[in-house]
N, C-alpha and C positions, 0 to 999 in steps of 0.2 A: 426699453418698454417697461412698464408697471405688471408686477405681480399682485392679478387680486384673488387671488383664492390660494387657500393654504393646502390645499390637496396636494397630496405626493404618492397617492396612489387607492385605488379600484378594484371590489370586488364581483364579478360574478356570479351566480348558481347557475351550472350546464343544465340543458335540459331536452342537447341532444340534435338540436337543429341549427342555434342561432352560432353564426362562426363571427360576425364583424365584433367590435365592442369598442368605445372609443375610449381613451386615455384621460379626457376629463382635466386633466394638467398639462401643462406645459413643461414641453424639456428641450434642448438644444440639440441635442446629439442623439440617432439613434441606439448606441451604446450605454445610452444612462438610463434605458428602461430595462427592467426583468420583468421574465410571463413566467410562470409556473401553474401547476396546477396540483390538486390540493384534494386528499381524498376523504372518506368518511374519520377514519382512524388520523387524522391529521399528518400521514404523510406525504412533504411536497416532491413534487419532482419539475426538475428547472425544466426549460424549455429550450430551443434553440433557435433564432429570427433565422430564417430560411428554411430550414428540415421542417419545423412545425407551423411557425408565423411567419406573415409578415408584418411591416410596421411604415406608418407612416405619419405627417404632419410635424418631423422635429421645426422647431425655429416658431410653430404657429401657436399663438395667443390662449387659442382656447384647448391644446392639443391635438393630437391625432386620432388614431385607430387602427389597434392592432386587428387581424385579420385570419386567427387560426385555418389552416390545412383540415384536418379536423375538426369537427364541434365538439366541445364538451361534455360528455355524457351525463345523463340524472345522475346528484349525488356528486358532483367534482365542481368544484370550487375553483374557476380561473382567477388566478392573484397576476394584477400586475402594478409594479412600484417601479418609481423613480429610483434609480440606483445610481446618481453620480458621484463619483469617486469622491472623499473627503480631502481634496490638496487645491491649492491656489496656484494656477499655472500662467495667471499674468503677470507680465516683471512692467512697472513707472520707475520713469526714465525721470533722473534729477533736473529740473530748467528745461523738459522737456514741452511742446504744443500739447495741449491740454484737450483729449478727444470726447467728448461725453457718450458717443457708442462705448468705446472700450470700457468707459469707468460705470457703463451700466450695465455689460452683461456683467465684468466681474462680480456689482455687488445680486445682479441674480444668480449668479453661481453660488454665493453665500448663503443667500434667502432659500436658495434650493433644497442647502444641505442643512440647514436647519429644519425646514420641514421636514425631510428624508429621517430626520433623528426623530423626532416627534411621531412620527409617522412608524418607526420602529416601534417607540415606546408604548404605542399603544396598542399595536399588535399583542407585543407580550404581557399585555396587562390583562385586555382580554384574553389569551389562550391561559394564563392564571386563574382569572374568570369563571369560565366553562370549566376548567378543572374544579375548584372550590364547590359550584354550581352541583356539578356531577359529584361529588365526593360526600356533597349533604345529602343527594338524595338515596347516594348509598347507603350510608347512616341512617335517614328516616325509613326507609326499606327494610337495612337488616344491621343492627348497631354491632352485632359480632361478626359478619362475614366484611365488615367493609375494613376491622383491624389492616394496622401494616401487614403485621407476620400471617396473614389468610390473603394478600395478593401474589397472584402468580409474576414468575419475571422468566421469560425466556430466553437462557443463556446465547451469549455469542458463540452463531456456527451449531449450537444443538435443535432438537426438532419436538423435543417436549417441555411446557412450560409446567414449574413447581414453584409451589408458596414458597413466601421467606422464611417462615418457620422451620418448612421440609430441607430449606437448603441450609440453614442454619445450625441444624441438630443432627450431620452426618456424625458429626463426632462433639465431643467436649473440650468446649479450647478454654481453655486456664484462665485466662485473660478475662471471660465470660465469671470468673467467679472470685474476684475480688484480687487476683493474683499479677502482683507486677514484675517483670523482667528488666525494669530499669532501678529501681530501687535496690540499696545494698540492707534493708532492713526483714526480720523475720517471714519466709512468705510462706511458713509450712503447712501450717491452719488451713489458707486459705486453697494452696494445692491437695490437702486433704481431703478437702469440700469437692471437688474437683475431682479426683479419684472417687469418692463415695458415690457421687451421680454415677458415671459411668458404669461402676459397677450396678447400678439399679438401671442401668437405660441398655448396658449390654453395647457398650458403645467405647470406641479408643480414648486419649487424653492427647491430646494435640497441643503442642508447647511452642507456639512462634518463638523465630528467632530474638534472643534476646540473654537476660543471664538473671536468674535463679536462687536467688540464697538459702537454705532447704537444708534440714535433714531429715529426711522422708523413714516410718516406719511403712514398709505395708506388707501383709498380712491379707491369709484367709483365698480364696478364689481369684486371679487374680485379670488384670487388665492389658492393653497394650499401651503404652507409653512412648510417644514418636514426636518428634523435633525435624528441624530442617538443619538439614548437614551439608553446611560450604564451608567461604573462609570464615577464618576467625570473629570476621566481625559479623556476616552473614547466620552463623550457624546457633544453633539451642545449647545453652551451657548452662552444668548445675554447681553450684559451690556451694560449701561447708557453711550454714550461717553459722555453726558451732562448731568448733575444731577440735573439740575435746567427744565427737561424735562422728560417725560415718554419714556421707552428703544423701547415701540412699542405702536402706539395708531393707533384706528381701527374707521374712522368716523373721520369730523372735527366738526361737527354739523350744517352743512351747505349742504355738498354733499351726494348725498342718495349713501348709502354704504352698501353690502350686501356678502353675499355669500363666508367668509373669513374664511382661516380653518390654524389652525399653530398646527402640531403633532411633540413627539419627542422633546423638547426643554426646556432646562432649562433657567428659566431668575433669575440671578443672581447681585444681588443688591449690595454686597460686605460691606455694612457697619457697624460699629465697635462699633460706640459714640451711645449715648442715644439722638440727636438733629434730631427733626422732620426737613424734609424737604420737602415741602407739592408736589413738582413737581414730589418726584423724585418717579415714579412708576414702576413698573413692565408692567401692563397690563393697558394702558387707552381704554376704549369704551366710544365713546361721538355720538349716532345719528348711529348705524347700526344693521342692522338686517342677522338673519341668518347664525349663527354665531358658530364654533365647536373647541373645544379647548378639541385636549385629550395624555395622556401623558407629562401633562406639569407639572414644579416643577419652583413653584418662592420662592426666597429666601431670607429676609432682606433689604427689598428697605425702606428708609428713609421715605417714603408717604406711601401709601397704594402697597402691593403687587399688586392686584387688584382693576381696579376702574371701576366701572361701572352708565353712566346716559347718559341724551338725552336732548334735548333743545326743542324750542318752536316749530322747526319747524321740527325736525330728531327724529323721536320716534328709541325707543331701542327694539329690541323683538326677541324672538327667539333662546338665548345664550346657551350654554349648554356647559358643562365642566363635564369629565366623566377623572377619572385617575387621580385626580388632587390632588396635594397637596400644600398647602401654609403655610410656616413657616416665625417665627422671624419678622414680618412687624412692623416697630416702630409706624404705628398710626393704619392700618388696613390689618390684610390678605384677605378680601373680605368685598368691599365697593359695594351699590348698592343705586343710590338715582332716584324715578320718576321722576323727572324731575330737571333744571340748573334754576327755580327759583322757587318762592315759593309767591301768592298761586300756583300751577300747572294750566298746559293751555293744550294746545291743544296737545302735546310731551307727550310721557310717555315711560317707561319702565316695560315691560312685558315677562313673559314666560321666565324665566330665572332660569335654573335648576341647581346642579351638582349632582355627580354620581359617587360611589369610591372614596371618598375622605378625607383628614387628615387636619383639619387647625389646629396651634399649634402657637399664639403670642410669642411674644418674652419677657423675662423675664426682662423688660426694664421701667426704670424709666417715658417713654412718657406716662405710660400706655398703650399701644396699645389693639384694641379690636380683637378679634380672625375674630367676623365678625358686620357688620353696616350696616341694613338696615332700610332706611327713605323714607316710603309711597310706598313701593311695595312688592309681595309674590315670596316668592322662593321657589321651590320643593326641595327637597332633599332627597337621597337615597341611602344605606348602604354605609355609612361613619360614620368619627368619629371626635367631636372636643375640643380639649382640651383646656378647658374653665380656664386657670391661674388667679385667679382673686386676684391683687397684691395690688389693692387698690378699694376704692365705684366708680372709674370712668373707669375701665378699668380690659382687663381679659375674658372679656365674650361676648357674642350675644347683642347688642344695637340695639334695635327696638326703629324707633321714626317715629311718625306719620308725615303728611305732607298736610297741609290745602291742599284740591281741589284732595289729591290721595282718590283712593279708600279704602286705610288701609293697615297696613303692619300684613304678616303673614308668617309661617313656614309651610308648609307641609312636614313633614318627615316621610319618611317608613325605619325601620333598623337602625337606628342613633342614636347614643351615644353624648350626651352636658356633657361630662366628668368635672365636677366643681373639682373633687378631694375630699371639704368634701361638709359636708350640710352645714355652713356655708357662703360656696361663694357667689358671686352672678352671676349665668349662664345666665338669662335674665335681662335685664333691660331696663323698658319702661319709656321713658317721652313723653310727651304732646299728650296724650290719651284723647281722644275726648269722652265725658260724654256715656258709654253705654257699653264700651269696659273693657274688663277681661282677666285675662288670657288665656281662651278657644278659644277667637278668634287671639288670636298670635299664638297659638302652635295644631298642630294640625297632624294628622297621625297614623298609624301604628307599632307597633314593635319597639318604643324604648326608651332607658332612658334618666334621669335628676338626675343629683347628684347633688344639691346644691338646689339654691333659686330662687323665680320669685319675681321680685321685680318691683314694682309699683316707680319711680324716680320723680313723680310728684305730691308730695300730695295736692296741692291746686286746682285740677282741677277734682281731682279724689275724687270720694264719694266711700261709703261702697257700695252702688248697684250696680257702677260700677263695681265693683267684685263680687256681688254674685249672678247676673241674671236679670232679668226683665219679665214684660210680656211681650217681642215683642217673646219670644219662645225658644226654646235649642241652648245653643250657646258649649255647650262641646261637640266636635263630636271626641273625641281621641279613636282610636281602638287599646287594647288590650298595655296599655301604663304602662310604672315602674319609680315612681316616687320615688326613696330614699330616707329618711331621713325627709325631710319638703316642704309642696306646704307653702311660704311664702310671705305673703304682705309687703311691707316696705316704709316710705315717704325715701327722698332722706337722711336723713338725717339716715336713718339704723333703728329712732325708730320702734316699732314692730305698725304694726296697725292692721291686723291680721295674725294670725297663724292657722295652720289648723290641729298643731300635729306632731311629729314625726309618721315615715314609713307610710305617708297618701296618698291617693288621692283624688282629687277631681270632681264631676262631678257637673257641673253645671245646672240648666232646669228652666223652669217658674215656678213650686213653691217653690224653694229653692232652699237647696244644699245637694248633698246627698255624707259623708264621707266615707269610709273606712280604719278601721283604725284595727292592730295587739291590742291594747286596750284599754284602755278610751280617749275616745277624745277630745280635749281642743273646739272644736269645734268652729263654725264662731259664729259674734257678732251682724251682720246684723239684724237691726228691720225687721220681719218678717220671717225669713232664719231658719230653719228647721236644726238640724244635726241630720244625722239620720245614724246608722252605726251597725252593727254587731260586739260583743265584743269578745273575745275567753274567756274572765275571769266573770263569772255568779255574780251577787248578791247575799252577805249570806241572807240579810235580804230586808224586804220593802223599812227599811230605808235608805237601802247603795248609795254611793253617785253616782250619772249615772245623764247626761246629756238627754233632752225631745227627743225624738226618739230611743234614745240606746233600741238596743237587745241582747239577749243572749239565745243561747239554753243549756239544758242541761235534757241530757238523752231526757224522751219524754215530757219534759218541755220547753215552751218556756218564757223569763222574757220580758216585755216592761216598760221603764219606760215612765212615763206618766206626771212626773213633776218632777222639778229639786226633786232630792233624792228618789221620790217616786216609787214604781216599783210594779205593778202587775204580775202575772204567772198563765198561761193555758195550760190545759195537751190538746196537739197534738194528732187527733185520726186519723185513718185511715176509709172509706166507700168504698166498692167496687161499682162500680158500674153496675147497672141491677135490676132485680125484684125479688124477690123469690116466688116461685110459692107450697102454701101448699095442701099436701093432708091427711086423716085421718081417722081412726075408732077406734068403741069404744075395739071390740075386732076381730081376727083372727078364720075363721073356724079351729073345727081337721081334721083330714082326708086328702086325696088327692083331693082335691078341689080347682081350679083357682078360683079367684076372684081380684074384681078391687076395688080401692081405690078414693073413690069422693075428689071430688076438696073441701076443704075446713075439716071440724072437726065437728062430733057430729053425724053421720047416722054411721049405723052399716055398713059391707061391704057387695058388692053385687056383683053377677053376672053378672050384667051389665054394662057395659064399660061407662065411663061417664067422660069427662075432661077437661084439660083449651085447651079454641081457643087462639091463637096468633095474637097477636093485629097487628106485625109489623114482618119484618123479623128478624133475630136472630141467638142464639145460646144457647143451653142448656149443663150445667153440674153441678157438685157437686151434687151429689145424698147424701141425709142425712136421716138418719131413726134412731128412737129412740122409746119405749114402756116401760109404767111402770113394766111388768114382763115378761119375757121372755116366748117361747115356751116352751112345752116337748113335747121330745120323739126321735125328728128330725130335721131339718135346715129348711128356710123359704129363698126363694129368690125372690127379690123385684127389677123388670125390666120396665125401664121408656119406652115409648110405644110412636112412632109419627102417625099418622093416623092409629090406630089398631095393627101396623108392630112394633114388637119390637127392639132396639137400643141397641148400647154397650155400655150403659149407664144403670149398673146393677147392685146389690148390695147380699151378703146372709148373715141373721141372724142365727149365727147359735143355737143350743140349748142351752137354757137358758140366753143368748148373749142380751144386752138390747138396744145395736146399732150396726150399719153398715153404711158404706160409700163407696162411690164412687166419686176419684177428680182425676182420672185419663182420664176419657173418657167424650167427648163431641160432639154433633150432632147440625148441622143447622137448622133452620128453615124457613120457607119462612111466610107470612102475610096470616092468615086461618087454620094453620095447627093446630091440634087436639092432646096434650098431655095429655095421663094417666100414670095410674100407675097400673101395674100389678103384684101379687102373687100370687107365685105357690108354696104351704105349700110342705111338704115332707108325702110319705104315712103313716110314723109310728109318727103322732102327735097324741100326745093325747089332749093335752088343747093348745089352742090358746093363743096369746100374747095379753095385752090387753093397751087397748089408746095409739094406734100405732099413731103415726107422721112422714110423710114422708113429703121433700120438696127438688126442686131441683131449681137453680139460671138459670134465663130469662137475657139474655143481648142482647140488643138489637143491629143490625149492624149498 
């Protein structure tokens, strides 16, 4: 058949009543119309031939008519279009009979879906249209409310719509101000701009992911500074555009600087060679306070990853670094110095902690130290640091004093100084001011040392310096695992003391008290005491044991008392309380009660008579013993508080020459009147004789 109309689809306005509408076009199959409907705000919703419609007239010339279940309501728009699939599904047969049906619905199947396209295109040309339409007459309406950034968008899933403007300025994204993250060229300026907004808008600085070339001063009040932290290639990274400058310094040492926070960001140093270069840092602090750094990873900067100090007139205080890891730094992954000269003034550097964290130098001929602290204390808290120690200058923790600081120390709770063996050297102190040990560097809770503490300045440093004084307890480590060796050393590595393999040491005013898995080489200090618990006993007097060693064995304890000399004391036990006796020479026969006096040697009598109680208390262990037993019958012997008997009660029975009772016990208050009473059995014939009863007084 011929197609004469180019229609490929019909609209509607519902208006509430009419449900038929006919199709207008032709189509073959009921499957190649769609019905929808279509609301004010232009959203469609499809329909489904059965649930909603139905449909009829496929194959017929002039079309059908669809037949909604519903009518349309005022305001809805029924859409219905030809929808045949775009694909050719008749196969001609080579030297096949030649059919002119077949070869004429295929080419209306063609003609269809060209219309069908046409038919598209000009849908969306008018809903372009009406947009435009609508858009000018927002503009002739109101030229500043129709802007982009003054239309609302309401997010996916939320329930309030806001302008682009509002969503747009939660924060300041760098990007926004001339700043590129793919280019290797100067981008400081333009990051500066970027910082300076925020601080007037009171608003973060948000760094998509990307990389940075910078060396940022900032100064004065400060902002937050946040990146997106995944992998390497995901995450916000900043590098040195000048190497001969730190990538971000926080404080000039002149401007009071405060309240600066950088999350989310890796600082990335990039270098290769073993050649220090003292500028090039990661992180400068010079003069601010108030300070949070967390999620951050710095990485092989030729200086120090981290620097931390303050000058004479911009004290440091306040820093904290939580998340933090620092690798590979050619001279230091975490520098901290009290103050920018020396003796120290009126500046200092204080309260400076981290938290989570991993420092790991770099296996580099600069030596670099893992971390350097000179004349100030840092907190520290479950982290961990891997202390390479590649040579005597480098590898490890560097603590060095600083005329006019207060003293440099570790506070660590959770923390691992991972040297790798005992040999290394994990601390190393110089210029240690006469009084100082190593109890007052290290100090904390819950964690190990695997290597050495090394003393790097033997000319200044005495033997007392290490083993205490009288100024009082300078070891305050709690609950601390020292591996392999606590060791003293001048710089030059000779030994000047040792303290023993798997030892610890505790320091106090009268000596040094070790611990040690077995004999201990112990300290050499004139006056210095080692005194320690062995697991391995002396065979003899003579075996060889250092003046304090002990040893238990069995309920033996060994002391030695002088080099080689060893005495041993048997360990006893003493309950504590009183024992309270009572006694006769012999027991009536018969069925006859009587009482037992306080003490031994009166026969017994019918008369109640007993201990007063000095204090208040508690009575038990009833104990009875007599040279020969009863005949005939059993004898039971009931301890008694003011006349009233207790169940605190015992029975001998025939011919039986004890009994006890350590089961039951009664109180006593301060006055009360304890006896002891028997009540033989009636078929005795002969009494038991030099009976002793006593039962234990302990006092509350």
């Amino acid at each position: 058949m011929t197609i004469t109309t180019s229609v490929a689809g019909v609209d509607y306005d519902g208006d509430g009543a009419d449900v038929s509408f006919p199709t207008t076009f032709y189509f073959q199959s009921n499957s190649h119309v769609s019905v929808s409907e279509v609301d004010a705000n232009g959203a469609e919703t499809a329909k489904t031939e059965g649930a909603h419609y139905s449909l009829t007239g496929a194959g017929v010339a002039n079309g059908g008519t669809v037949t909604m279940t519903t009518a349309p309501a005022v305001g809805i728009t029924l859409r219905i279009r030809r929808t045949i699939p775009l694909t050719q599904p008749t196969a001609f047969s080579s030297l096949g009979t030649f059919s002119p049906a077949i070869h004429e619905t295929a080419f209306d199947r063609v003609v269809q879906q060209v219309q069908q396209v046409q038919s598209s295109a000009t849908d969306l040309m008018t809903d372009v249209r009406d947009e435009v339409v609508a858009l000018r007459a927002d503009i002739a309406a109101d030229p500043a409310a129709a802007a982009l950034d003054a239309r609302t968008v309401l997010s996916s899933g939320s329930t309030t719509a806001r302008t682009l403007a509002a969503r747009f300025s939660e924060y300041i994204n760098v990007l926004d101000y001339g700043v590129s993250n793919v280019l290797t060229t100067d981008q400081t300026t333009a990051f500066h701009a970027a910082i300076t907004a925020a601080k007037a808008a009171n608003k973060a600085v948000f760094c998509p992911a990307g990389t940075y070339y910078v060396n940022l001063v900032c100064t004065g009040l400060g902002v937050r500074i946040f990146g997106e932290h995944g992998s390497s290639a995901g995450s916000t990274v900043l590098r040195c555009y000048s190497t001969s400058s730190p990538c971000v310094s926080i404080g000039d040492g002149t401007t009071l600087t405060y309240a600066w926070q950088i999350d989310n960001v890796r600082f990335v140093g990039g270098v290769s060679t073993d050649t220090v270069v003292a500028g090039h840092k990661g992180l400068a602090i010079n003069g601010a306070q108030s300070l949070r750094f967390q999620n951050t990873w710095f990485d092989a900067f030729a200086g120090d990853n981290v620097f931390i100090s303050a000058t004479d007139t911009q004290p440091t205080s306040y820093v904290h670094f939580d998340h933090f890891t620092s690798n590979n730094a050619r001279r230091s992954c975490f520098s901290v110095e009290y103050s920018d000269v020396t003796p120290a003034v009126a500046a200092y550097v204080t309260a400076v902690s981290m938290s989570h964290f991993s420092l790991s130098p770099h296996t580099s001929a600069t030596k670099p130290t893992a971390m350097h602290l000179k004349g100030v204390q840092l907190w520290m808290s479950d982290g961990w640091a891997e202390l390479n120690d590649y040579s005597a200058t480098g590898g490890h923790i560097y603590l060095e004093q600083q005329t006019g600081a207060p003293g440099v120390r570790i506070d660590a709770v959770n923390v691992s100084f991972d040297g790798g063996v005992a040999t290394r050297d994990v601390f190393r102190v110089s210029e240690s001011p006469s009084g100082y040990r190593p109890s007052d560097y290290l100090r904390g809770a819950n964690h190990s040392v695997v290597g050495r503490f090394i003393f790097a300045d033997a000319t200044t440093i005495t033997m007392a310096d290490k083993q205490g004084s009288a100024s009082g307890a300078k070891f305050v480590m709690s609950q601390p695992y020292v591996s392999n060796k606590l060791f003293v050393a001048d710089v030059a590595g000779t030994t000047v003391e040792d303290f023993g393999d798997d030892c610890m040491a505790v320091y106090n005013n009268s000596g040094v008290l070790y611990a040690s898995t077995d004999n201990i080489t112990g300290g050499t200090s004139t006056g210095a005491k080692a005194v320690g618990l062995r697991t391995s006993t002396p065979a003899a007097a003579g075996s060889t044991g250092l003046v304090g060693q002990f040893a238990a064995e069995g309920e033996y304890i060994s002391f030695c008392i002088a080099t080689n000399t060893w005495v041993r004391m048997r360990a006893g036990w003493q309950p504590t309380g009183s024992v309270l006796a009572f006694g006769a020479t012999t027991t009536n026969a018969g069925d006859v009660t009587e009482y037992l006096w306080p003490g031994y040697g009166s026969a017994a009598s019918t008369t109640e008579i007993g201990w007063i109680c000095p204090t208040a208390g508690v009575i038990r262990d009833l104990r009875i013993k007599c040279t020969t037993g009863i005949t005939g019958d059993s004898i039971v012997f009931t301890v008694r508080k003011n006349a009233t008997g207790t169940a605190v009660t015992a029975t001998l029975a025939a011919a039986a020459t004890t009994g006890s009772d350590s089961s039951n016990a009664f109180t006593v208050a301060a006055g009360d009147e304890i006896s002891v009473q028997i009540n033989p059995g009636a078929a005795i014939t002969v009494g038991a004789t030099a009976v002793r009863v006593s039962v234990t007084f302990t006092p509350s």
